[in-house]
Each structure stands twice: as structure tokens, then as C-alpha cells.
C-alpha positions in Angstrom: 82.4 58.0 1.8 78.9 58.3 3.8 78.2 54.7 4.9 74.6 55.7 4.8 73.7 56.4 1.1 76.7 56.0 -0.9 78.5 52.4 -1.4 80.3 53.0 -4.7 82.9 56.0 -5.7 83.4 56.6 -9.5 86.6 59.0 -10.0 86.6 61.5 -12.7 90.3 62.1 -14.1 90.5 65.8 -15.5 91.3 64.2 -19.0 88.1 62.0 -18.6 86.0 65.1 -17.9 87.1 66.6 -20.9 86.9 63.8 -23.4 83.0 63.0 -21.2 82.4 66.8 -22.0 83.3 67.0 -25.7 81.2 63.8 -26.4 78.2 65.8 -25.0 78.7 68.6 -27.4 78.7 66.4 -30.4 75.2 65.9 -29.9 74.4 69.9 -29.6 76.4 70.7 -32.4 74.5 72.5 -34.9 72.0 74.2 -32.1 71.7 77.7 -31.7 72.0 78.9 -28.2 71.5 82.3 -27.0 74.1 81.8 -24.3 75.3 79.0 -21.1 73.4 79.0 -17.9 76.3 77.2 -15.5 74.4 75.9 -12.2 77.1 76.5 -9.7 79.7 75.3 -8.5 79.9 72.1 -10.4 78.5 73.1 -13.7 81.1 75.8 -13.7 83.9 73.8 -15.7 81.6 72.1 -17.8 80.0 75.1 -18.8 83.4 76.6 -19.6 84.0 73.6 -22.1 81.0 73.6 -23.6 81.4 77.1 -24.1 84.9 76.6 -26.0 83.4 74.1 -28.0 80.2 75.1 -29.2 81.9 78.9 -29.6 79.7 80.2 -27.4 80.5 83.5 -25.6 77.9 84.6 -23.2 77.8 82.9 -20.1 75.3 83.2 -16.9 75.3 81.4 -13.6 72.7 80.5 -11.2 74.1 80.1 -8.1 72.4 77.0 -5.3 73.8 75.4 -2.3 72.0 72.5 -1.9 75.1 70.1 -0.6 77.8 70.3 2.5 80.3 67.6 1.0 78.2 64.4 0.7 75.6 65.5 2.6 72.0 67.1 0.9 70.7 70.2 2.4 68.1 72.0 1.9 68.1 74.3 -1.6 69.4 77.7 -0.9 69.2 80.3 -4.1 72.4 82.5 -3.9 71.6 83.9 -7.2 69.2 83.4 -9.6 68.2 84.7 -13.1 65.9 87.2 -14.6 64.6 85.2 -18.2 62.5 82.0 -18.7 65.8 80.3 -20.4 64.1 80.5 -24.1 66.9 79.6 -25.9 69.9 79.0 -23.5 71.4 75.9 -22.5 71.8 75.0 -18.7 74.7 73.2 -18.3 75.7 71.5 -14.7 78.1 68.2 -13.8 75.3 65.8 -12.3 71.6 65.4 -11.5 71.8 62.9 -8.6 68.2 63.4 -6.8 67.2 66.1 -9.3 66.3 68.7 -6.0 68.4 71.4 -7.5 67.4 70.5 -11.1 63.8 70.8 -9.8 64.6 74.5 -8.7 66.5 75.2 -11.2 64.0 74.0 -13.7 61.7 76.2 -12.3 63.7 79.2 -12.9 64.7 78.2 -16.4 61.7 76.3 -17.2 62.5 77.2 -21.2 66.4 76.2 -21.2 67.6 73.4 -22.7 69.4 71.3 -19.6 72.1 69.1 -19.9 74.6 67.6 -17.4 77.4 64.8 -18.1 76.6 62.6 -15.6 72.8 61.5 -14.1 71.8 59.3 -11.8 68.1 57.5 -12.0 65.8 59.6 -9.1 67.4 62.9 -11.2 67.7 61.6 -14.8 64.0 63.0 -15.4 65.2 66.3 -14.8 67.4 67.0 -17.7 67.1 67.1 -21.7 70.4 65.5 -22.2 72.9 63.6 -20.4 75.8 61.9 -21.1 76.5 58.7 -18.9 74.2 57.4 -16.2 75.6 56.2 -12.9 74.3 54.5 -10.3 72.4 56.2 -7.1 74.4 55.0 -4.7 77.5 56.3 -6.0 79.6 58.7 -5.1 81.5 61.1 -7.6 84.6 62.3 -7.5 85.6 65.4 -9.4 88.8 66.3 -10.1 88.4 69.6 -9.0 87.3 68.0 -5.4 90.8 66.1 -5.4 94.5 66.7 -5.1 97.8 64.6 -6.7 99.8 63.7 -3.8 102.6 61.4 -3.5 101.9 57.6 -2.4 104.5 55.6 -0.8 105.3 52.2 -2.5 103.9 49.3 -0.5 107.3 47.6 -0.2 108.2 50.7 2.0 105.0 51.3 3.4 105.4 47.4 4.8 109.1 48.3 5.8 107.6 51.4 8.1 104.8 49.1 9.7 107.7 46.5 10.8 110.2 49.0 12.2 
């Protein structure tokens, strides 16, 4: 975790994404949406929940690179999208400084933006959100992670000895 800018890591289990996702759609229930904008590559999954539960079948992407790991980059437009947004909802994971949602917003100035997790500098950005978290902290997806088997600490202990 970058010493610099992040001091706290929340972890996001698969089955807490989901439950985190579906709580979001109770509140858009009932809204008619033209179709899902999915901001890549986070607001991928999301988008493809939301989708499922809202029964909604016709989903866009606009595609930024704005991050290398932790770091912030400068916003790079891989793809972006020929409507205003009048009527769709842009879905990504997190507004954290709320530079991609500001490009973003620009492009879909119309769409109705939602992500499931903001932090304060971005929160601004978005129509909806689900839970805030702080700046300084660091999320880990679970698409970002991997199971892998951890040694019990009475043989971890036993290794160190020997």
C-alpha cells in the first residue's frame, strides 16, 4: 500500500460486492433506463449486476485509464461515446478524486451516475452512491485479489526456528 496517500485498506469480499450492489439497486428500482454506461475496468462487474437486477439488457462502456495500480495518472480516453447519456445510467465501482468522473461527466453530462463506493474529494461527482469511505483508503476488489493458501502460525513459528 503507497505510504504516500493511502494509510487504510478496506477489502471487498465478492459476496460483499454483491449484497453492496443489490442494495444500490433498491433505490433505482422503478427507474426507467435506456441502457448501462460501465466506466471501465472497475465499473465492469457492477454494471453487469446492476444489469441482472434492474433487467436491463443494453450495455455501453466508456473506456479511461486514469490509474497504474495505486498510482493516478493522467486521464487517457480509450473509448468514449457518441450520446449526451439522456436517459442511461453510468455505473462505475468508486469515485475517489472524481478526475475520471469529471471526464466522464463531461461525456455523459445527461446520465444518471452512480458508483458503490465514494470517497469525499469525488463524492460530488456522482447522483448516487452507496457507502462512503475514507480518502485515504485504499480498496481492494476482489477481482484485484487471489485465494491462496496461508500457513498456520504454529508452523509458520516452527519454519522461523529451524
Amino acid at each position: 500500500m503507497s505510504t504516500e496517500r493511502y494509510h487504510n485498506q478496506f477489502t471487498i469480499s465478492w459476496d460483499r460486492l454483491h449484497r453492496d450492489v443489490r442494495m444500490l439497486c433498491h433505490q433505482l428500482v422503478g427507474r426507467d433506463f435506456k441502457g448501462i454506461v460501465a466506466v471501465t475496468r472497475g465499473g465492469l462487474i457492477p454494471a453487469a449486476l446492476i444489469a441482472r437486477e434492474l433487467d436491463i439488457r443494453l450495455i455501453d462502456t466508456v473506456c479511461i485509464k486514469s490509474y497504474e495500480h495505486m498510482a493516478q495518472s493522467s486521464i487517457n480516453v480509450l473509448k468514449g461515446i457518441d450520446h449526451d447519456g439522456d436517459g442511461w445510467l453510468l455505473v462505475d465501482d468508486l469515485v475517489d478524486t472524481g478526475k475520471t468522473a469529471g471526464a466522464v461527466r463531461e461525456m455523459l453530462p445527461r446520465a444518471h451516475f452512480v458508483t458503490i463506493y465514494a470517497k469525499p474529494e469525488g463524492r460530488p461527482m456522482v447522483d448516487q452512491y452507496l457507502t462512503e469511505v475514507a480518502q485515504d483508503t485504499w480498496i481492494q476488489f476482489p477481482w484485484d485479489m487471489g485465494v491462496s493458501f496461508v500457513e498456520p502460525l504454529v508452523d509458520q513459528l516452527r519454519t522461523r526456528k529451524e
